[in-house]
C-alpha positions in Angstrom: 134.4 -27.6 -109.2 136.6 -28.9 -106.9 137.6 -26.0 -105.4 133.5 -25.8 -104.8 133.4 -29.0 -103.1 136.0 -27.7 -100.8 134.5 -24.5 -99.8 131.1 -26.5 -99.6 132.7 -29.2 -97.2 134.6 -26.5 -95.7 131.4 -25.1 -94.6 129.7 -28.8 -93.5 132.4 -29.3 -91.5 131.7 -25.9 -89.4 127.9 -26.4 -89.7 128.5 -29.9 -87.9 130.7 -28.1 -85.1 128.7 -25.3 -84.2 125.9 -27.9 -84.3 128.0 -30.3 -81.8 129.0 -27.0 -79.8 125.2 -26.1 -79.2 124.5 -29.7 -78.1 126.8 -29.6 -75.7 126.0 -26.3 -74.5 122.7 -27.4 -73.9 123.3 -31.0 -72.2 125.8 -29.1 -70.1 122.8 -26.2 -69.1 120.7 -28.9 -68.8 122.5 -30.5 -66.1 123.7 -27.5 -64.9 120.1 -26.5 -64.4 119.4 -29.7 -62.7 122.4 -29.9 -60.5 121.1 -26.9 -58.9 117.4 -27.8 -58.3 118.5 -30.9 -56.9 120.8 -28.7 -54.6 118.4 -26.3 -54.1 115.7 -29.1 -52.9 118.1 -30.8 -51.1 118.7 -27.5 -49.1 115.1 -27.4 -48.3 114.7 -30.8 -47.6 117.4 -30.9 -44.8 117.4 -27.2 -43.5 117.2 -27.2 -40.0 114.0 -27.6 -38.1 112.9 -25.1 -35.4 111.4 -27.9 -33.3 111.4 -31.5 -32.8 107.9 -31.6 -33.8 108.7 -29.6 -36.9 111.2 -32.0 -37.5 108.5 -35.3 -37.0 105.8 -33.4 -39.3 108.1 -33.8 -42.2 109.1 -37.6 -41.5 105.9 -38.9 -40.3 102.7 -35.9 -41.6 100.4 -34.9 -38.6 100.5 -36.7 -35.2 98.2 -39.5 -34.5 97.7 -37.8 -31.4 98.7 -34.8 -28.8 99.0 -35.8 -25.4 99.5 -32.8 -22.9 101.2 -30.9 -25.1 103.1 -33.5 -27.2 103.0 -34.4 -30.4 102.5 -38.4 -30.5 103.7 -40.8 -33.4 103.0 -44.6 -33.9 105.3 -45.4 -36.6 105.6 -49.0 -37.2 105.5 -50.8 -33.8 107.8 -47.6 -32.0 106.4 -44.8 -30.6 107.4 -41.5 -30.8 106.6 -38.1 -28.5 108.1 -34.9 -28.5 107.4 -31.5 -27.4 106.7 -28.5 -30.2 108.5 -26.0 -28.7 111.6 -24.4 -29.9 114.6 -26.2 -29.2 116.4 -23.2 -28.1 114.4 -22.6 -25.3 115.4 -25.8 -23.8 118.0 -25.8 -20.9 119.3 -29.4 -20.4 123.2 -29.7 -19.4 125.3 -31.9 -18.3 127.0 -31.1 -15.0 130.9 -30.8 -14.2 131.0 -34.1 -12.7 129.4 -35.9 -15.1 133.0 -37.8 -15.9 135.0 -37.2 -12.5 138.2 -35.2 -13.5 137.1 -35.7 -17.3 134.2 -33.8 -17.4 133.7 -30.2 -18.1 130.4 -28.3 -17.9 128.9 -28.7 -21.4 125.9 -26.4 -22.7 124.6 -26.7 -26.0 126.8 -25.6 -28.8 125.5 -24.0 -32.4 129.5 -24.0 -33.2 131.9 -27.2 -34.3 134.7 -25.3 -31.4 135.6 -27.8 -28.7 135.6 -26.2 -25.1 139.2 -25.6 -23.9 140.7 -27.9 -21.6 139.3 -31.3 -22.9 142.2 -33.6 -24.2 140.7 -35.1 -27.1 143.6 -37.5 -27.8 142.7 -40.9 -27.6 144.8 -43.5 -25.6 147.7 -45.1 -27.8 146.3 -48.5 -28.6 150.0 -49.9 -28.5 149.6 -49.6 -24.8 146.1 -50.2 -24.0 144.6 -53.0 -22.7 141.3 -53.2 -24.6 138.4 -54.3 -22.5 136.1 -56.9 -23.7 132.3 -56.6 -24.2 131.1 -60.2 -24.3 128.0 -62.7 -25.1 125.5 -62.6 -22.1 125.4 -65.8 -22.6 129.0 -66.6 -21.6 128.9 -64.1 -18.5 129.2 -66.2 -15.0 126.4 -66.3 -12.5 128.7 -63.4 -10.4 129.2 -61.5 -13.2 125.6 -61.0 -14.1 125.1 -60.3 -10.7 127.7 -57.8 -10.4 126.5 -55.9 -13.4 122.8 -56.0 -12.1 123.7 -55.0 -8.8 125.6 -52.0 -10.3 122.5 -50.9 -12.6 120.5 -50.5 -9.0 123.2 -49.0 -7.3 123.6 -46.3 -9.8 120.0 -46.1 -9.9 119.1 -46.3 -6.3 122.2 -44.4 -4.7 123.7 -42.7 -7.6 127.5 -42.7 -8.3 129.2 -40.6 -5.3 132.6 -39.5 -6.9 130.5 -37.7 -10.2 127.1 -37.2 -9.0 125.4 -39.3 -11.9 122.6 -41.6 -11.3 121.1 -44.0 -13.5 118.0 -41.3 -14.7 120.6 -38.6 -15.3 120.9 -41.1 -19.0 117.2 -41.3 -19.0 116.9 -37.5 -19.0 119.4 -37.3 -21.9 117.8 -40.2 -24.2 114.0 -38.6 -23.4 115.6 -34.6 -24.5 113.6 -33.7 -27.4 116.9 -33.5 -29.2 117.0 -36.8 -29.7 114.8 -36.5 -32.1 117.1 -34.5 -34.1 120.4 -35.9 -33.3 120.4 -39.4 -32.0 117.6 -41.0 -34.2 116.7 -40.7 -37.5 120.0 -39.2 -38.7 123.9 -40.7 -39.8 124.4 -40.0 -36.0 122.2 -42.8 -34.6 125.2 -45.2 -34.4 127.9 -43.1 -33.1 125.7 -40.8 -30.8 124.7 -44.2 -28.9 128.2 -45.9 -29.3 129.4 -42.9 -27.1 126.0 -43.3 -24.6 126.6 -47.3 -23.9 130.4 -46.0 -23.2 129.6 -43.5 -20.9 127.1 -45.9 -19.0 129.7 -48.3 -18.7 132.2 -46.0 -17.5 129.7 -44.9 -14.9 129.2 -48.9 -13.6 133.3 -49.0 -13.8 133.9 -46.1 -11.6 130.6 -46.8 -9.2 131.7 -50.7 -8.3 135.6 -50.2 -8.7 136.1 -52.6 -11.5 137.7 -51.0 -14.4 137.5 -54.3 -16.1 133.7 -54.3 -15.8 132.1 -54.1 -19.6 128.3 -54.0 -21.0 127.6 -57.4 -22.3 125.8 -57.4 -25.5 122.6 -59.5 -26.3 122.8 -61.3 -29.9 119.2 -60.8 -30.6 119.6 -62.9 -33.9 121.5 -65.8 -32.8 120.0 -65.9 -29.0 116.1 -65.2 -29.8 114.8 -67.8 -27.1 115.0 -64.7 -24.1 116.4 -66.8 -21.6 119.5 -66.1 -21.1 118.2 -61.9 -20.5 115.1 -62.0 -19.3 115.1 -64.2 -16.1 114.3 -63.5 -12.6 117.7 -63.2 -11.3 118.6 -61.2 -13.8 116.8 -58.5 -16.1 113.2 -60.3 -14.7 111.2 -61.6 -17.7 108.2 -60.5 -19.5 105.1 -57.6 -17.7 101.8 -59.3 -17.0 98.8 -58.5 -19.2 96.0 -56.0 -17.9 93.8 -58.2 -17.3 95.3 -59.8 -14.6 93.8 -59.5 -10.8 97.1 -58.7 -9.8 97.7 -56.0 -12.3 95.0 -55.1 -11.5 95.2 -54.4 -7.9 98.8 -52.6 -8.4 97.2 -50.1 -10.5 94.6 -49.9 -8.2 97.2 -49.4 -4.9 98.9 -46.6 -7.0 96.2 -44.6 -8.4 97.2 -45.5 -11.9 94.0 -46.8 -14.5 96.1 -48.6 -16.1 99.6 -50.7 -15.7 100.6 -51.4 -19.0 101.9 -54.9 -18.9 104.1 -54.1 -15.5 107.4 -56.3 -14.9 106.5 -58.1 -11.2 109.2 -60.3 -10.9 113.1 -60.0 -11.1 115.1 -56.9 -9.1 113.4 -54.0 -11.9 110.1 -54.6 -10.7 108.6 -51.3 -9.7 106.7 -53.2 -6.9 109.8 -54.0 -4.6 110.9 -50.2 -4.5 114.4 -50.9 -6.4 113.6 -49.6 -9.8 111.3 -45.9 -10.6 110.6 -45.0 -13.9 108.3 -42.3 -13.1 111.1 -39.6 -14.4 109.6 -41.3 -18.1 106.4 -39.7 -19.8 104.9 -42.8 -18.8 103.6 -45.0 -15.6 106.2 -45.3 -12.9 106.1 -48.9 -13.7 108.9 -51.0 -16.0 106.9 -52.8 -18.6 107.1 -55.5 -21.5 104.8 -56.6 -23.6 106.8 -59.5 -25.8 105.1 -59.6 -29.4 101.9 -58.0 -28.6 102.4 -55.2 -31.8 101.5 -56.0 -34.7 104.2 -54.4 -36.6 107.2 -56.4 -34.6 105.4 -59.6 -33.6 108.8 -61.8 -33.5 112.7 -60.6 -33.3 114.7 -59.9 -36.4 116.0 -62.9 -38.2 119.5 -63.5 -39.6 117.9 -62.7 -43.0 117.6 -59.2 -41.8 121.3 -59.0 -40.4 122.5 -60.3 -43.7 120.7 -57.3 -45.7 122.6 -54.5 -43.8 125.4 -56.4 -43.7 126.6 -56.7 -47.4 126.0 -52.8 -47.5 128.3 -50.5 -48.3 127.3 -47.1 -48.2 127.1 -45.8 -44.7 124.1 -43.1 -45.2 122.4 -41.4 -48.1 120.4 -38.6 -48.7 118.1 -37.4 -47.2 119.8 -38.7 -44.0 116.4 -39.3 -42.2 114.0 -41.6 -41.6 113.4 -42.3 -45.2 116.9 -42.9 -46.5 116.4 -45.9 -48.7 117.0 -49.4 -46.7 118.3 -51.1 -49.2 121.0 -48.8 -50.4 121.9 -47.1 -46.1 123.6 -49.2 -43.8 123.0 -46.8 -41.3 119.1 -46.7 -42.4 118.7 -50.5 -42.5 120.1 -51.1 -38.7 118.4 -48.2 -37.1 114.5 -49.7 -39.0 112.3 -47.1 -39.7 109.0 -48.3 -41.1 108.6 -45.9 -44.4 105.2 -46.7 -45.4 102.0 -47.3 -43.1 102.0 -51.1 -42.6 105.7 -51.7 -42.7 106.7 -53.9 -40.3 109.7 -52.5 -37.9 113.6 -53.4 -39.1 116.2 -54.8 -37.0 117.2 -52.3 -34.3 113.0 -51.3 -34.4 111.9 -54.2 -34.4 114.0 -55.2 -31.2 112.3 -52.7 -29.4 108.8 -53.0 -30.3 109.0 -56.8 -29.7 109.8 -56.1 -26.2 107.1 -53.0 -26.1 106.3 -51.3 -23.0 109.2 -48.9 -22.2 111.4 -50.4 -24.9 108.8 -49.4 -27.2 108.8 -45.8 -26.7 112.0 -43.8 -27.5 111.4 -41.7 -24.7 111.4 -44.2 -21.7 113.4 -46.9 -23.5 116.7 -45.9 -21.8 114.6 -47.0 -18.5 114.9 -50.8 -19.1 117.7 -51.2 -18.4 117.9 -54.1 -21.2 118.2 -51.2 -23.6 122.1 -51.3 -22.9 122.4 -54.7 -23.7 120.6 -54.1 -27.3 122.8 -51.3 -28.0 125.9 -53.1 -27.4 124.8 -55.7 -29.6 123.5 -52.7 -32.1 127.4 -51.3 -31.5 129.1 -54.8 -32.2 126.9 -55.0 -35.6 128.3 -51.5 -36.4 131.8 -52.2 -35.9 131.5 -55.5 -37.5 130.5 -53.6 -40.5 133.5 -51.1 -39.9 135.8 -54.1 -39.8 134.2 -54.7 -43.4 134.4 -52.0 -45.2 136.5 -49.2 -43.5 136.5 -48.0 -39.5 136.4 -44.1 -41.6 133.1 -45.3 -43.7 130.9 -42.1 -42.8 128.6 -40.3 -44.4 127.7 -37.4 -44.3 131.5 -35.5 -44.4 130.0 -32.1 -45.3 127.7 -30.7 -42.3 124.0 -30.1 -43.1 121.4 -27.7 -42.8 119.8 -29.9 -39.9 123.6 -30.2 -38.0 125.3 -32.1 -35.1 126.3 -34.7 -37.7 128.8 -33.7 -39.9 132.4 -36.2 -39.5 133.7 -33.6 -37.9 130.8 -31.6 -35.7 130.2 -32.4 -32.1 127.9 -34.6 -30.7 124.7 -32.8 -28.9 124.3 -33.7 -25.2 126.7 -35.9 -24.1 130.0 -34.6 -22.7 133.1 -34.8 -22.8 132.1 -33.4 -26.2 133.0 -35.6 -28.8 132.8 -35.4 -32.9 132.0 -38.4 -35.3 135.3 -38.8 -36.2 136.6 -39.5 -32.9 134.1 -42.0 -31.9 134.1 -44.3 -35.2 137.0 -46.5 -33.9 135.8 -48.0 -30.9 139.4 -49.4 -30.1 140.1 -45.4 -28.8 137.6 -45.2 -26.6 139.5 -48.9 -25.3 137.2 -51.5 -25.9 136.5 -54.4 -28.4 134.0 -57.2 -28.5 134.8 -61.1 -28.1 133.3 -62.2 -31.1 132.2 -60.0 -34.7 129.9 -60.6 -37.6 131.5 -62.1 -40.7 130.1 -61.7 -44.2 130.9 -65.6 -44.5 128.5 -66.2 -41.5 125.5 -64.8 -43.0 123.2 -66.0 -45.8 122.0 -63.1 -48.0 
């Protein structure tokens, strides 16, 4: 009998195993199964887009609207406009001279190769003398001047030793690869960390002050405007429509409408210094402070704080709708998700301003937009201070491109990958003052 029980527990014990075995056979299929379809719709989530307007249908649906061609998008308080055509057919470069001795004729790339003859090594920070970008609000009366003065000059005159003018960066930010590449992707804060540095190389080599930086403007702590938008200085907010004397400028210039135009300060269209008729809208600069609905004040510390104590750089799907509250990058950049959202932080800077600021096309024609994106810069090394200057994601290139750690960065030239452009001390600058997690209430 006992030799019975033996046999008989004998045989439980490999009924049990082979049960155990099949259990695990299937939770392992299971996720095997699932692994995949989550690969496999991640691949067609993310493969890459024909056009830029293929590209905006799967953010944002349909257009609200087709203007000449383009496919128009009010998302939030920002506006976005792109063409539908392929973006191979497109033929934007960036000249020879586009850096002086540093630059190198760069066409558009489909491979990670750097050209040849592009030293790629930064400058050894035990040597360098890091410049410093600083409050606008602690800038002297001839230091403002000097950096207004440069943005006409450039503007107005162009720089004579590498044949760039001001519009040259207008033509890059409005390049329907923008919508791919610089916005709505991981790139957004490295793509326009290496745009504000090659503006502000331009104004060093055009005025002959290599110590000359881009101030940022603390849009949280220095809300009241004051200090940006005054007459001697950026010129302050456009005048409603409805005024006579908007009214007789649009009249004088054949336009129907002026769109809140700038008239006072050096930027206003009206005293000849300052064209933004290269933009896809009125030659005029405009503002329209609060007037959308969806940005009606500036972000708030509370704002800040949420991307702030954030630790994951990006998630999937590395767009538009990467949660907020999970994607640093996501939560600075401010995408409204849902209809009725009101804009986040960076967004919501530039809807409050509206007018040029408001569309991503013509915002690079204010020239305010530098100032925003140095302060957008100094929140995005503050947070790289935090929690690791190598914090990237994603490391791995994607279906969609351009914005893997180790890809190059479309348009702007010298070409450049993520990686080299996440420590801002190698391109040779630093900022007088960063965000501490201490400062902020969450």
């Amino acid at each position: 009998m006992s030799r019975s029980f033996g046999v008989s527990r004998h045989k439980s014990i490999l009924t049990l195993s082979f049960l155990f075995f099949v259990f695990l056979l299937c939770c392992y299929s299971a996720d095997f199964f699932q692994t995949n379809n989550e690969k496999t719709a991640q691949r067609t989530l993310v493969r890459k887009p024909r056009t830029a307007g293929e590209f905006l249908r799967r953010q944002f649906g349909e257009p609200h609207n087709v203007v000449n061609g383009e496919l128009v998008y009010s998302v939030g308080g920002v506006i976005v406009r792109c063409s539908d055509k392929v973006l191979e057919e497109s033929s934007l470069n960036i000249g020879s001279n586009f850096l002086g001795k540093l630059g190198q004729k760069w066409r558009r790339r489909s491979s990670s190769t750097a050209p040849e003859g592009v030293d790629f090594a930064p400058v050894s920070r035990a040597t360098q003398n890091l410049k410093v970008r600083r409050d606008i609000r602690t800038l002297t009366k001839a230091e403002r001047n000097e950096l207004r003065d440069a943005f006409l000059k450039l503007k107005n005159e162009g720089n004579p030793f590498t044949g760039v003018t001001y519009d040259t960066f207008n033509r890059l930010h409005d390049a329907d690869d923008m919508m791919l590449y610089g916005h709505m992707a991981p790139s957004f804060l490295p793509w326009h960390r290496y745009f504000v540095y090659l503006m502000e190389l331009q104004l060093q080599n055009l005025t002959g002050n290599p110590n000359l930086t881009i101030p940022y403007w603390d849009f949280i702590e220095d809300s009241g405007l004051t200090s940006v938008f005054r007459a001697d200085f950026m010129g302050g907010n456009g005048i409603g429509n409805s005024s006579t004397i908007a009214a007789r400028i649009a009249e004088a210039h054949g336009v129907a409408d002026v769109n809140s135009p700038v008239l006072d300060g050096p930027f206003a269209y009206h005293k000849g210094k300052w064209n933004c008729s290269e933009g896809p809208l009125v030659p005029f600069l405009r503002r329209d402070f609060g007037f959308v609905e969806f940005s009606p004040t500036l972000p708030d510390r509370s704002q800040l704080a949420q991307c702030m104590h954030l630790n994951i750089y990006d998630i999937f799907p590395f767009d538009a709708h990467s949660d907020k509250n999970i994607s640093f990058r996501a939560c600075v950049e401010g995408w409204a998700s849902v209809y009725g959202e009101q804009d986040f932080l960076h967004n919501r800077v530039h809807a409050y301003i509206g007018g040029n600021m408001r569309e991503i096309r013509s915002s690079s024609t204010d020239p305010v937009f530098y100032l925003v994106h140095a302060n957008v810069d100094r929140i995005f090394a503050s947070w790289q201070r935090i929690y690791g200057m190598d914090k990237y994601e994603p490391t791995y290139r994607i279906d969609r491109g351009y914005m893997a750690l180790d890809e190059y960065l479309r348009l702007l030239s010298p070409p450049r990958t993520v990686r080299q452009l996440l420590n801002y001390e190698d391109l040779g600058y630093t900022y007088d003052r960063f965000i501490e997690l201490d400062d902020l209430v969450k």
